[in-house]
N, C-alpha and C positions, 0 to 999 in steps of 0.2 A: 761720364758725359763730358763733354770737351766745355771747356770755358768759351764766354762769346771772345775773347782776346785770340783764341787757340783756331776760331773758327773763320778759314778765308772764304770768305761769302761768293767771291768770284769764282769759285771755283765749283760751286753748288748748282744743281737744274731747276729753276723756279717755273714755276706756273703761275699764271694770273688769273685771276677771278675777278668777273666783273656779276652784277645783279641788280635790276631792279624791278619791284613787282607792284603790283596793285597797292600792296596796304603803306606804302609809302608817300603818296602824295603832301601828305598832313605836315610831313618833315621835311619835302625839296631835298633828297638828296642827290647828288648829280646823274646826268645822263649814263648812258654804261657808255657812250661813246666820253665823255668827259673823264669818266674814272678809269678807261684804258689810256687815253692821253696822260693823265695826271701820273698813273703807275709807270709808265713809257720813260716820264719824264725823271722822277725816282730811279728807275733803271738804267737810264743812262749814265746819270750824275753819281749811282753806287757801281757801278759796272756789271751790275746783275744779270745772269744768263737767263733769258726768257726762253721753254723749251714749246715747240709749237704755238700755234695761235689760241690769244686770248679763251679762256673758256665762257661762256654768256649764257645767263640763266635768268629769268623771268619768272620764277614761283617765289612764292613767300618763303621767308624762314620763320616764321612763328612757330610752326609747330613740327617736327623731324622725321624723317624719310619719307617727305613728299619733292624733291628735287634729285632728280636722277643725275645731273648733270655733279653738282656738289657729291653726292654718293660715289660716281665713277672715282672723281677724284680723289676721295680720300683712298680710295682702292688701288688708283697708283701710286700712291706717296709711299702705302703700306708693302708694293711690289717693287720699288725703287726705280718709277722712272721718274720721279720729281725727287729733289729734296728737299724745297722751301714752296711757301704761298708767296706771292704778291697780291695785294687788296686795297682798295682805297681806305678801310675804317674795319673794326675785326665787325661793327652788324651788319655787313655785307658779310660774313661766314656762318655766324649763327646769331639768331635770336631766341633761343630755347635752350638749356639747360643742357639737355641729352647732348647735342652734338656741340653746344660749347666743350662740356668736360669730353668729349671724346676728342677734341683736337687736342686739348691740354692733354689726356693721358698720350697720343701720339708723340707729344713732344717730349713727355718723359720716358715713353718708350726708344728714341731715335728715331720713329719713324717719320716726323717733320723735324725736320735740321733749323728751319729756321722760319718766320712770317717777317712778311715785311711788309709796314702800311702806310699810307700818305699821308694821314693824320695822326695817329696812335705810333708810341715809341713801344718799340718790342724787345725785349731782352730774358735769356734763357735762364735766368737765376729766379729763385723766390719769389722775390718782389715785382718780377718782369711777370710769372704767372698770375702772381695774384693780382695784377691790375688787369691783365687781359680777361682774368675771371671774372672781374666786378664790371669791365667793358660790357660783357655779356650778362651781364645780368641787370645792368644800364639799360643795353639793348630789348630785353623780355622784358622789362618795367617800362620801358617806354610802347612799345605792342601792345600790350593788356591793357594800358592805362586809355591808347587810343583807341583800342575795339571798346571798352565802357563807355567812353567818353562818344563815340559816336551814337551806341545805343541810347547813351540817355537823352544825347541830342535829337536824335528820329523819333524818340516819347516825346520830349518835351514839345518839338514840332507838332506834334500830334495835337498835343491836346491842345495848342492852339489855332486847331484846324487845319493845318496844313499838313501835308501827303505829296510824295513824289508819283502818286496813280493818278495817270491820266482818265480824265472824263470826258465822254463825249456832249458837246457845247457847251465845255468851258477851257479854259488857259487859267493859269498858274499865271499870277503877278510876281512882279521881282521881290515880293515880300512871300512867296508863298502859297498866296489864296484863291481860291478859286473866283473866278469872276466869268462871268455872261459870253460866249464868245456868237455876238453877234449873230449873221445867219444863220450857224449850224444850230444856238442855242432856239432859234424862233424853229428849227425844222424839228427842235429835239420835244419842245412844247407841242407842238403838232402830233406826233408822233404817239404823245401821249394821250390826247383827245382823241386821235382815229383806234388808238388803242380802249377806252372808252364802248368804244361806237360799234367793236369787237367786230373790227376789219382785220386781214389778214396780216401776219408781221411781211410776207411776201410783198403784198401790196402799199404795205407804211414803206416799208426800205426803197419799192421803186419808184414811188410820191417821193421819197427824200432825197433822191439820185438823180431823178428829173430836174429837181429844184436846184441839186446843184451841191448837195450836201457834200461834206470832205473833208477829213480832222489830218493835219499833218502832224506828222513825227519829225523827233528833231533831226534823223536823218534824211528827212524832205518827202518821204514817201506819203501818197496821201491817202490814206483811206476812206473808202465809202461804207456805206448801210450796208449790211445783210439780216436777213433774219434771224440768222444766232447773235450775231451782235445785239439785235432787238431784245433776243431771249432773257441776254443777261443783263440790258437794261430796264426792263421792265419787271427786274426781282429786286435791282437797287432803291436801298430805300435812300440814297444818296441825295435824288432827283428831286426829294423833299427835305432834304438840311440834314440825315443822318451819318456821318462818315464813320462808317467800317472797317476797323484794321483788326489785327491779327487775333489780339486778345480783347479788344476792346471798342467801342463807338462814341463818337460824339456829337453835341446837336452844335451844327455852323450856325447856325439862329442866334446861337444866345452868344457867338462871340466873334460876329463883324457883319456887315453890312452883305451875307449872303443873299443872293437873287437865286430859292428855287425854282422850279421848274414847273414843279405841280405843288399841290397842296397834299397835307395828308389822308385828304379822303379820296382825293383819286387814285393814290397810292393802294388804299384799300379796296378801292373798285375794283380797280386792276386786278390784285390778288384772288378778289371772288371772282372773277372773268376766268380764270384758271381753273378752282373748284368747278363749275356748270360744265367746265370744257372737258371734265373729267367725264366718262360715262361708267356707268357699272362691268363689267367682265362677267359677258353669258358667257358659259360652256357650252360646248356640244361635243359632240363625242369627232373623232377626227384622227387620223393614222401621226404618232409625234415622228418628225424628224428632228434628230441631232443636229448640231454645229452650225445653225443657223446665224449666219451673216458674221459667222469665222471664217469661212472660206474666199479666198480673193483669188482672182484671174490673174498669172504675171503678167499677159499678155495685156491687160487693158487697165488692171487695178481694180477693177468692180467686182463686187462682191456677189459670189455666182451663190445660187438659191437650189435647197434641198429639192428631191421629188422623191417618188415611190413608183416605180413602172413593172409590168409583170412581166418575168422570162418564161420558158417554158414549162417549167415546173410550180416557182413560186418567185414574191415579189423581191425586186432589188432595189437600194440607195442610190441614188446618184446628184451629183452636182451640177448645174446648167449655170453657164453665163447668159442671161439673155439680151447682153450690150450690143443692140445692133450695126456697130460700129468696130466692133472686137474681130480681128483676123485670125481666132483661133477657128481649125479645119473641124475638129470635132467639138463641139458645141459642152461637149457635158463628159465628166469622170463619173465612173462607179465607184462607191462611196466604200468600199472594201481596198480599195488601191489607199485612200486615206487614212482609213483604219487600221491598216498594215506597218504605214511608217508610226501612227503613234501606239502600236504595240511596239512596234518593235524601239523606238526613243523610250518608252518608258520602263520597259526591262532594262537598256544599258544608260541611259540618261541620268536618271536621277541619283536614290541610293544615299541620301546625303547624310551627314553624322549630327547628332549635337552640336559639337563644337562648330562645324560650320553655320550652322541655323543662329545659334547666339553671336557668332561674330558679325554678322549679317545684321540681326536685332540692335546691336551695339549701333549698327550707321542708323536708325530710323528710330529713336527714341521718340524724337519728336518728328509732327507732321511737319512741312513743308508750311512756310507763312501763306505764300498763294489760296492752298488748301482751305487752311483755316481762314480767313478772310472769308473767302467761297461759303463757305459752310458758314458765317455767319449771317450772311445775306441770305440763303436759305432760310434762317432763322428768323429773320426780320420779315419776311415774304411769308413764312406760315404764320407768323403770328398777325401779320396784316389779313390774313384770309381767316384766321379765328376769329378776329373782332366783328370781320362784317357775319361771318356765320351766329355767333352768338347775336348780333344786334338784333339780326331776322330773327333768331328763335324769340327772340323779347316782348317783338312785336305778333310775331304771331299768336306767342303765348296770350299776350293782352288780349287778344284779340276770342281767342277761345273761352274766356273770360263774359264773353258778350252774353247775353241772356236774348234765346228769339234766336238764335242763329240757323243758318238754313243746312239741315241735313249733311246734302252734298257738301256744301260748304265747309263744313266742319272736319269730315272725312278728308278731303284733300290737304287740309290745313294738319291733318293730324299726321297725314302719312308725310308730309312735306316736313313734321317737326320730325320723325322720327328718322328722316332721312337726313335730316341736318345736324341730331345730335351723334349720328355715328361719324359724319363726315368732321364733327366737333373733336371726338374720341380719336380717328384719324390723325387730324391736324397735330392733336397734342401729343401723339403716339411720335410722329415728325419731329417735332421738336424737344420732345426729350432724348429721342437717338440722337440729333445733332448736338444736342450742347452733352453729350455724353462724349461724343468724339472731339471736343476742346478739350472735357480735363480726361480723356483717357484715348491720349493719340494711336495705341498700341492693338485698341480694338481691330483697327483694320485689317489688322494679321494673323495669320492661323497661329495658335498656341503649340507648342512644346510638342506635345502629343498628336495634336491634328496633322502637326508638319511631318512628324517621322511617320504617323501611321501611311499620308497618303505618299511619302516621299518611296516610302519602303513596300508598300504594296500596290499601288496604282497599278501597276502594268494586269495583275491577276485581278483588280475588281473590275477594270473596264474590260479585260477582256471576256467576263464571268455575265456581266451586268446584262441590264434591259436598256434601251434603248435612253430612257431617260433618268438613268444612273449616269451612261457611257458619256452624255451629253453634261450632264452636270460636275464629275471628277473633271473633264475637258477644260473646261470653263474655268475652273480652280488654277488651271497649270496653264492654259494658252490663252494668249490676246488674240491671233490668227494664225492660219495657215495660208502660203501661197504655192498656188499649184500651176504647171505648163498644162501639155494636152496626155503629158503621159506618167508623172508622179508631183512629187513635194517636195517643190526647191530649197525652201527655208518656211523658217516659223519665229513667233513672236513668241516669247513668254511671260509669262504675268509675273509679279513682284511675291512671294521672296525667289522664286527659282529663278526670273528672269538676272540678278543679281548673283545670287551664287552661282550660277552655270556660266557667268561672263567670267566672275573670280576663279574656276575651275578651269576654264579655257585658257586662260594667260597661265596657271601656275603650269599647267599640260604643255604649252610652249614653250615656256622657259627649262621646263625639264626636258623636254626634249630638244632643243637647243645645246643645254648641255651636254648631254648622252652624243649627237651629233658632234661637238665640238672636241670628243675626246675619243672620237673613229669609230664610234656605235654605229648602225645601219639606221637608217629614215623610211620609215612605213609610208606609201603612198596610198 
């Protein structure tokens, strides 16, 4: 190894590196357009060879091989078109462990001649490693300490009621807190009394659009009412002082001057207005078609609807859009044209190993915060509709209780409990699958065995099955199909294939890429 004495720097190819990304704010450190000036300026005044333009990279370095830009270049320093780094500070190179000591082993290998930084003195001996090493491990102690330090800050937020989730008719004070937002809050009070009154959420949203209703974003954009928007606010138990986060809730009531919305037994009204609206599921007997409201028109995006029509011999599948508005010439596919691309994607499609399925499992330990939130208000919403279910049976029970009571009377009261303690059974059925899927996020996914069995045989049982076997493996593997007038342009797939087959795609590129790149032929 050359001494730094031995080593004429001017004579070396540097490259510069500039970065800044998200998880940086906390620490201000300069613009990327500031740290090419500041390194410009360093190069002048050492005489330093800059070879091409700056490299600029925007991903984190927390954690290692997620910057492709950083990766190229250690790839050339190791092929010898750079010999040295220029950087403003070495935690613009790494902030994680892995690619600290890989540049240090670089250096003891030759394959970086030299770093040079605008703040940090760098020197090729011992002592020069060993502080560039502690640099970086400054750098990952200072990362970790800030991803803790913000989570505990977003708990601690929490439990003093405060949440970056917007709600409709109210604003966020400079402190945090929800507060009344004026008209929207008096349309959102409304809304819940014509909800009461078990008017339609169609007709609450266009009452509240008339009126003038409209929550802006801080990008200015402003929204109005719709009915699913209604959906999910008339399951928040928010509207009555309960805030919902991921793992946890709290009552606004007991810690500041919250103005709800409703009280908590309209809350519960509400909830039983949902139960009534349920109706039982009669059967009759009826020809199943598959893939029902999988299928989508490219030509219009609507989702075209099974049928069953007789040919000359016997009956055939087929798909109709009936978007009166849709410019496709043939109205409808035979549902064998369908069935043909997903035999044939699931003979060569899937097939997948072990090891890919756990590598997969690895990224989804945990659900998605969104998710769980969701599913907690689920939770808070069935248990609002147990209370008022239980109340009715208490009273009715009382009620059977009475001595004298009239026949009829009794009968209906009896078939009325008996209808309310399965809808009880129900409810509590509900909510112990949701609070099942807080502490066991993994449930949502096929196990070990499910995954290889359908991975490795799906193409022979759908093509073996009944009609509502074929319909059901489908469902397992696909979100949609979209189809023109005369096959199946692409498809959606569901989680975990729709993941591995994306990972499968890129690694198929990139090896074919290569094979390409060293005068292999390109299959069209």
């Amino acid at each position: 190894m050359l001494d730094e004495e031995e080593l004429d720097i001017t004579k070396l190819k540097y490259v510069l590196y500039a970065r800044k990304s998200t998880d940086d704010p906390g620490r201000q450190p300069k613009s990327i357009e500031d740290q090419i000036d500041e390194c410009m300026e360093l190069a002048n005044r050492s005489g330093l060879h800059i070879i091409g333009e700056p490299l600029i990279e925007t991903k984190s370095a927390k954690k290692p091989n997620k910057r492709p830009v950083f990766t190229q270049m250690l790839k050339d320093l190791k092929n010898g078109v750079y010999d040295g780094i220029l950087s403003w500070n070495p935690d613009r190179l790494a902030r994680n462990m892995r690619e600290g000591g890989e540049i240090i082993d670089m250096i003891d290998e030759e394959q970086i001649k030299d770093l040079k930084f605008v703040t940090h003195h760098f020197s090729k001996d011992a002592n020069g490693k060993m502080l560039l090493g502690l640099a970086f491990v400054l750098s990952k102690q200072y990362s970790d300490n800030l991803s803790q330090n913000v989570k505990r800050g977003v708990g601690r937020r929490f439990l003093e009621g405060k949440s970056p989730a917007p709600k409709h008719g109210y604003f966020r004070d400079v402190d945090g807190k929800y507060k009344s937002d004026g008209k929207n809050f008096e349309l959102i009070c409304d809304a819940w009394n014509m909800k009461t009154e078990n008017i339609s959420h169609e007709d609450i949203a266009n009452y509240m659009n008339n009126k003038g209703y409209g929550r802006k974003t801080k990008t200015g954009r402003i929204i109005i009412m719709t009915k699913q928007i209604l959906s999910e606010i008339f399951k928040d138990p928010f509207y009555y002082g309960i805030l919902v986060q991921t793992n946890d809730s709290v009552d606004l009531r007991d810690l500041y001057d919250f103005e709800p919305a409703i009280t908590e037994e309209i809350y519960i009204q509400v909830q039983e207005l949902s139960n009534r609206r349920t109706k039982p599921y009669k059967t009759k007997w009826h020809t199943f078609l598959p893939l029902k409201t999988m299928i989508i028109c490219a030509l219009c995006g609507h989702n075209m609807y099974p049928g069953a029509s007789k040919g000359n011999s016997r009956r055939y599948l087929f798909y109709r859009c009936d978007n009166k508005y849709c410019k496709r010439k043939k109205k409808s596919m035979r549902g064998k044209v369908i069935f043909s691309f997903i035999y044939n994607f699931l003979e060569k499609g899937l097939n997948f190993t072990e090891a890919e399925y756990e590598k997969y499992l690895n990224d989804v330990t945990k659900t998605s915060d969104e998710k769980r939130k969701k599913i907690r208000i689920e939770i808070f919403s069935r248990e609002g509709r147990l209370k008022a279910v239980n109340r009715e049976l208490k009273d009715i029970g009382l009620g059977l209780l009475r001595k004298n009571i009239n026949p009829t009377v009794r009968k209906v009261n009896e078939e009325r409990l008996a209808e309310l303690e399965a809808k009880g059974e129900s409810l509590e059925s509900d909510i112990k699958k949701y609070r099942n899927q807080l502490t066991d996020p993994k449930q949502d996914y096929l196990s070990i065995e499910e995954f290889l069995n359908l991975s490795n045989n799906a193409s022979t049982i759908v093509k073996s099955a009944n009609e509502i076997v074929k319909d059901q493996i489908c469902r397992y593997i696909f979100l949609n199909l979209t189809v023109d007038e005369k096959k199946v342009l692409s498809y959606q797939a569901k989680e975990p294939f729709a993941t591995l087959l994306e990972q499968r795609d890129k690694s198929s590129s990139a090896d074919e890429r290569t094979r390409t790149s060293k005068g292999c032929p390109t299959w069209s």
